[in-house]
N, C-alpha and C positions, 0 to 999 in steps of 0.2 A: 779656390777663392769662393767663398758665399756674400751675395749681397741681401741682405736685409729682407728682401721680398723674397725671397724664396729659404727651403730648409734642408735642399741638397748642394752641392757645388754647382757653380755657372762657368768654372772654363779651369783650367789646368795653365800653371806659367813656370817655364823654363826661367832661370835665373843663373847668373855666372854665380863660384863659390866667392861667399863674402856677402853678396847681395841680402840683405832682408826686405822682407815686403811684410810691413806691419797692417795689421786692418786699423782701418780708420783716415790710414794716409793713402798719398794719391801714387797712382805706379803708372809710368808711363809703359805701354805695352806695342808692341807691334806683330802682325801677323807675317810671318817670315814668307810666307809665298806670295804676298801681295805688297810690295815695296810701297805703294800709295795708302796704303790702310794703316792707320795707326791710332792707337786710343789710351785714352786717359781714365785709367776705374779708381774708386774708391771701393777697397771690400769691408764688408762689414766684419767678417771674421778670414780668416788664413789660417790653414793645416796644410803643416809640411808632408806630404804624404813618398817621399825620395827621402833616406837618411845614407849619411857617407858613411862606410864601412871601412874605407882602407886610407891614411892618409897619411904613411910611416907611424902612424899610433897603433897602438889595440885596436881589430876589429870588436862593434859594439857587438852586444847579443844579438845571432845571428837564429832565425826560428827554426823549429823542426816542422815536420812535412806537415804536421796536425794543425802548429799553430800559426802556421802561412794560410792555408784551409780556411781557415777560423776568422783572420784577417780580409784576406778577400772579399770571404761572403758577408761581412761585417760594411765595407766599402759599400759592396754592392747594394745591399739595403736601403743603403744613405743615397745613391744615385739616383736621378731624375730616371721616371718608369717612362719618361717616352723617350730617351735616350735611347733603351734599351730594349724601346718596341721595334721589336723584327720586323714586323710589315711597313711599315715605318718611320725608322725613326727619325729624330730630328738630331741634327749636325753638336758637336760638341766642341768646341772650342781652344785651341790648346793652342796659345800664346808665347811670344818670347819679349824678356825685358827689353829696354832701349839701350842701355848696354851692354847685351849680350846679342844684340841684330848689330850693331857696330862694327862690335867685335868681331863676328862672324864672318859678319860681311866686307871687311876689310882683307879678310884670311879669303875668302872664298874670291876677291877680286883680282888679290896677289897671285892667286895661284893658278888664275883664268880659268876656276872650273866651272863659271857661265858660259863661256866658249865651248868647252868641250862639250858640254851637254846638251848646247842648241847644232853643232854638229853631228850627232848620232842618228 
């Protein structure tokens, strides 16, 4: 997601399939390690940067080794440079919808794997 004041991405968001998250409208978000934190953005613009490949249809065009390469460093350009400052950097953001922390978290309560991981 890009917001208007800036000209790289400001956070990355998980979405169940089905979800669209248009720019312009408003996406309720939640940060999945912090059950109290939750936020409401409007982005200016959305690039899907995850494409489904396998879904009982055709796999879409899948790239070779060159033009994965190609891609990457193409991402990587677009990214904020203090992200990716080494000594550094600053924290980047990576979000889940409100219903897909639901979701999740209905699954994860069912199957008490809060319990098991505060026991270890």
């Amino acid at each position: 997601m890009y917001s208007k004041n800036h000209s790289y991405p400001i956070a990355d968001v998980l979405a169940k399939p089905g979800e669209v998250i248009e720019a312009g409208k408003e996406v309720f978000l939640r940060d999945f390690a912090d059950k109290a934190v939750r936020y409401i953005i409007r982005p200016e613009r959305v690039e899907s940067i995850l494409e489904l490949f396998w879904d009982g249809k055709d796999a879409k065009k899948i790239y070779n080794l060159h033009e994965a390469r190609d891609n990457c460093e193409k991402q990587i350009k677009n990214f904020n440079p203090k992200v990716l400052d080494l000594k550094k950097p600053i924290e980047y953001k990576v979000y889940i919808t409100q219903e897909l922390y639901v979701d999740t978290d209905k699954v994860m309560e069912e199957n008490n794997i809060w319990r098991e991981v505060r026991e270890i």
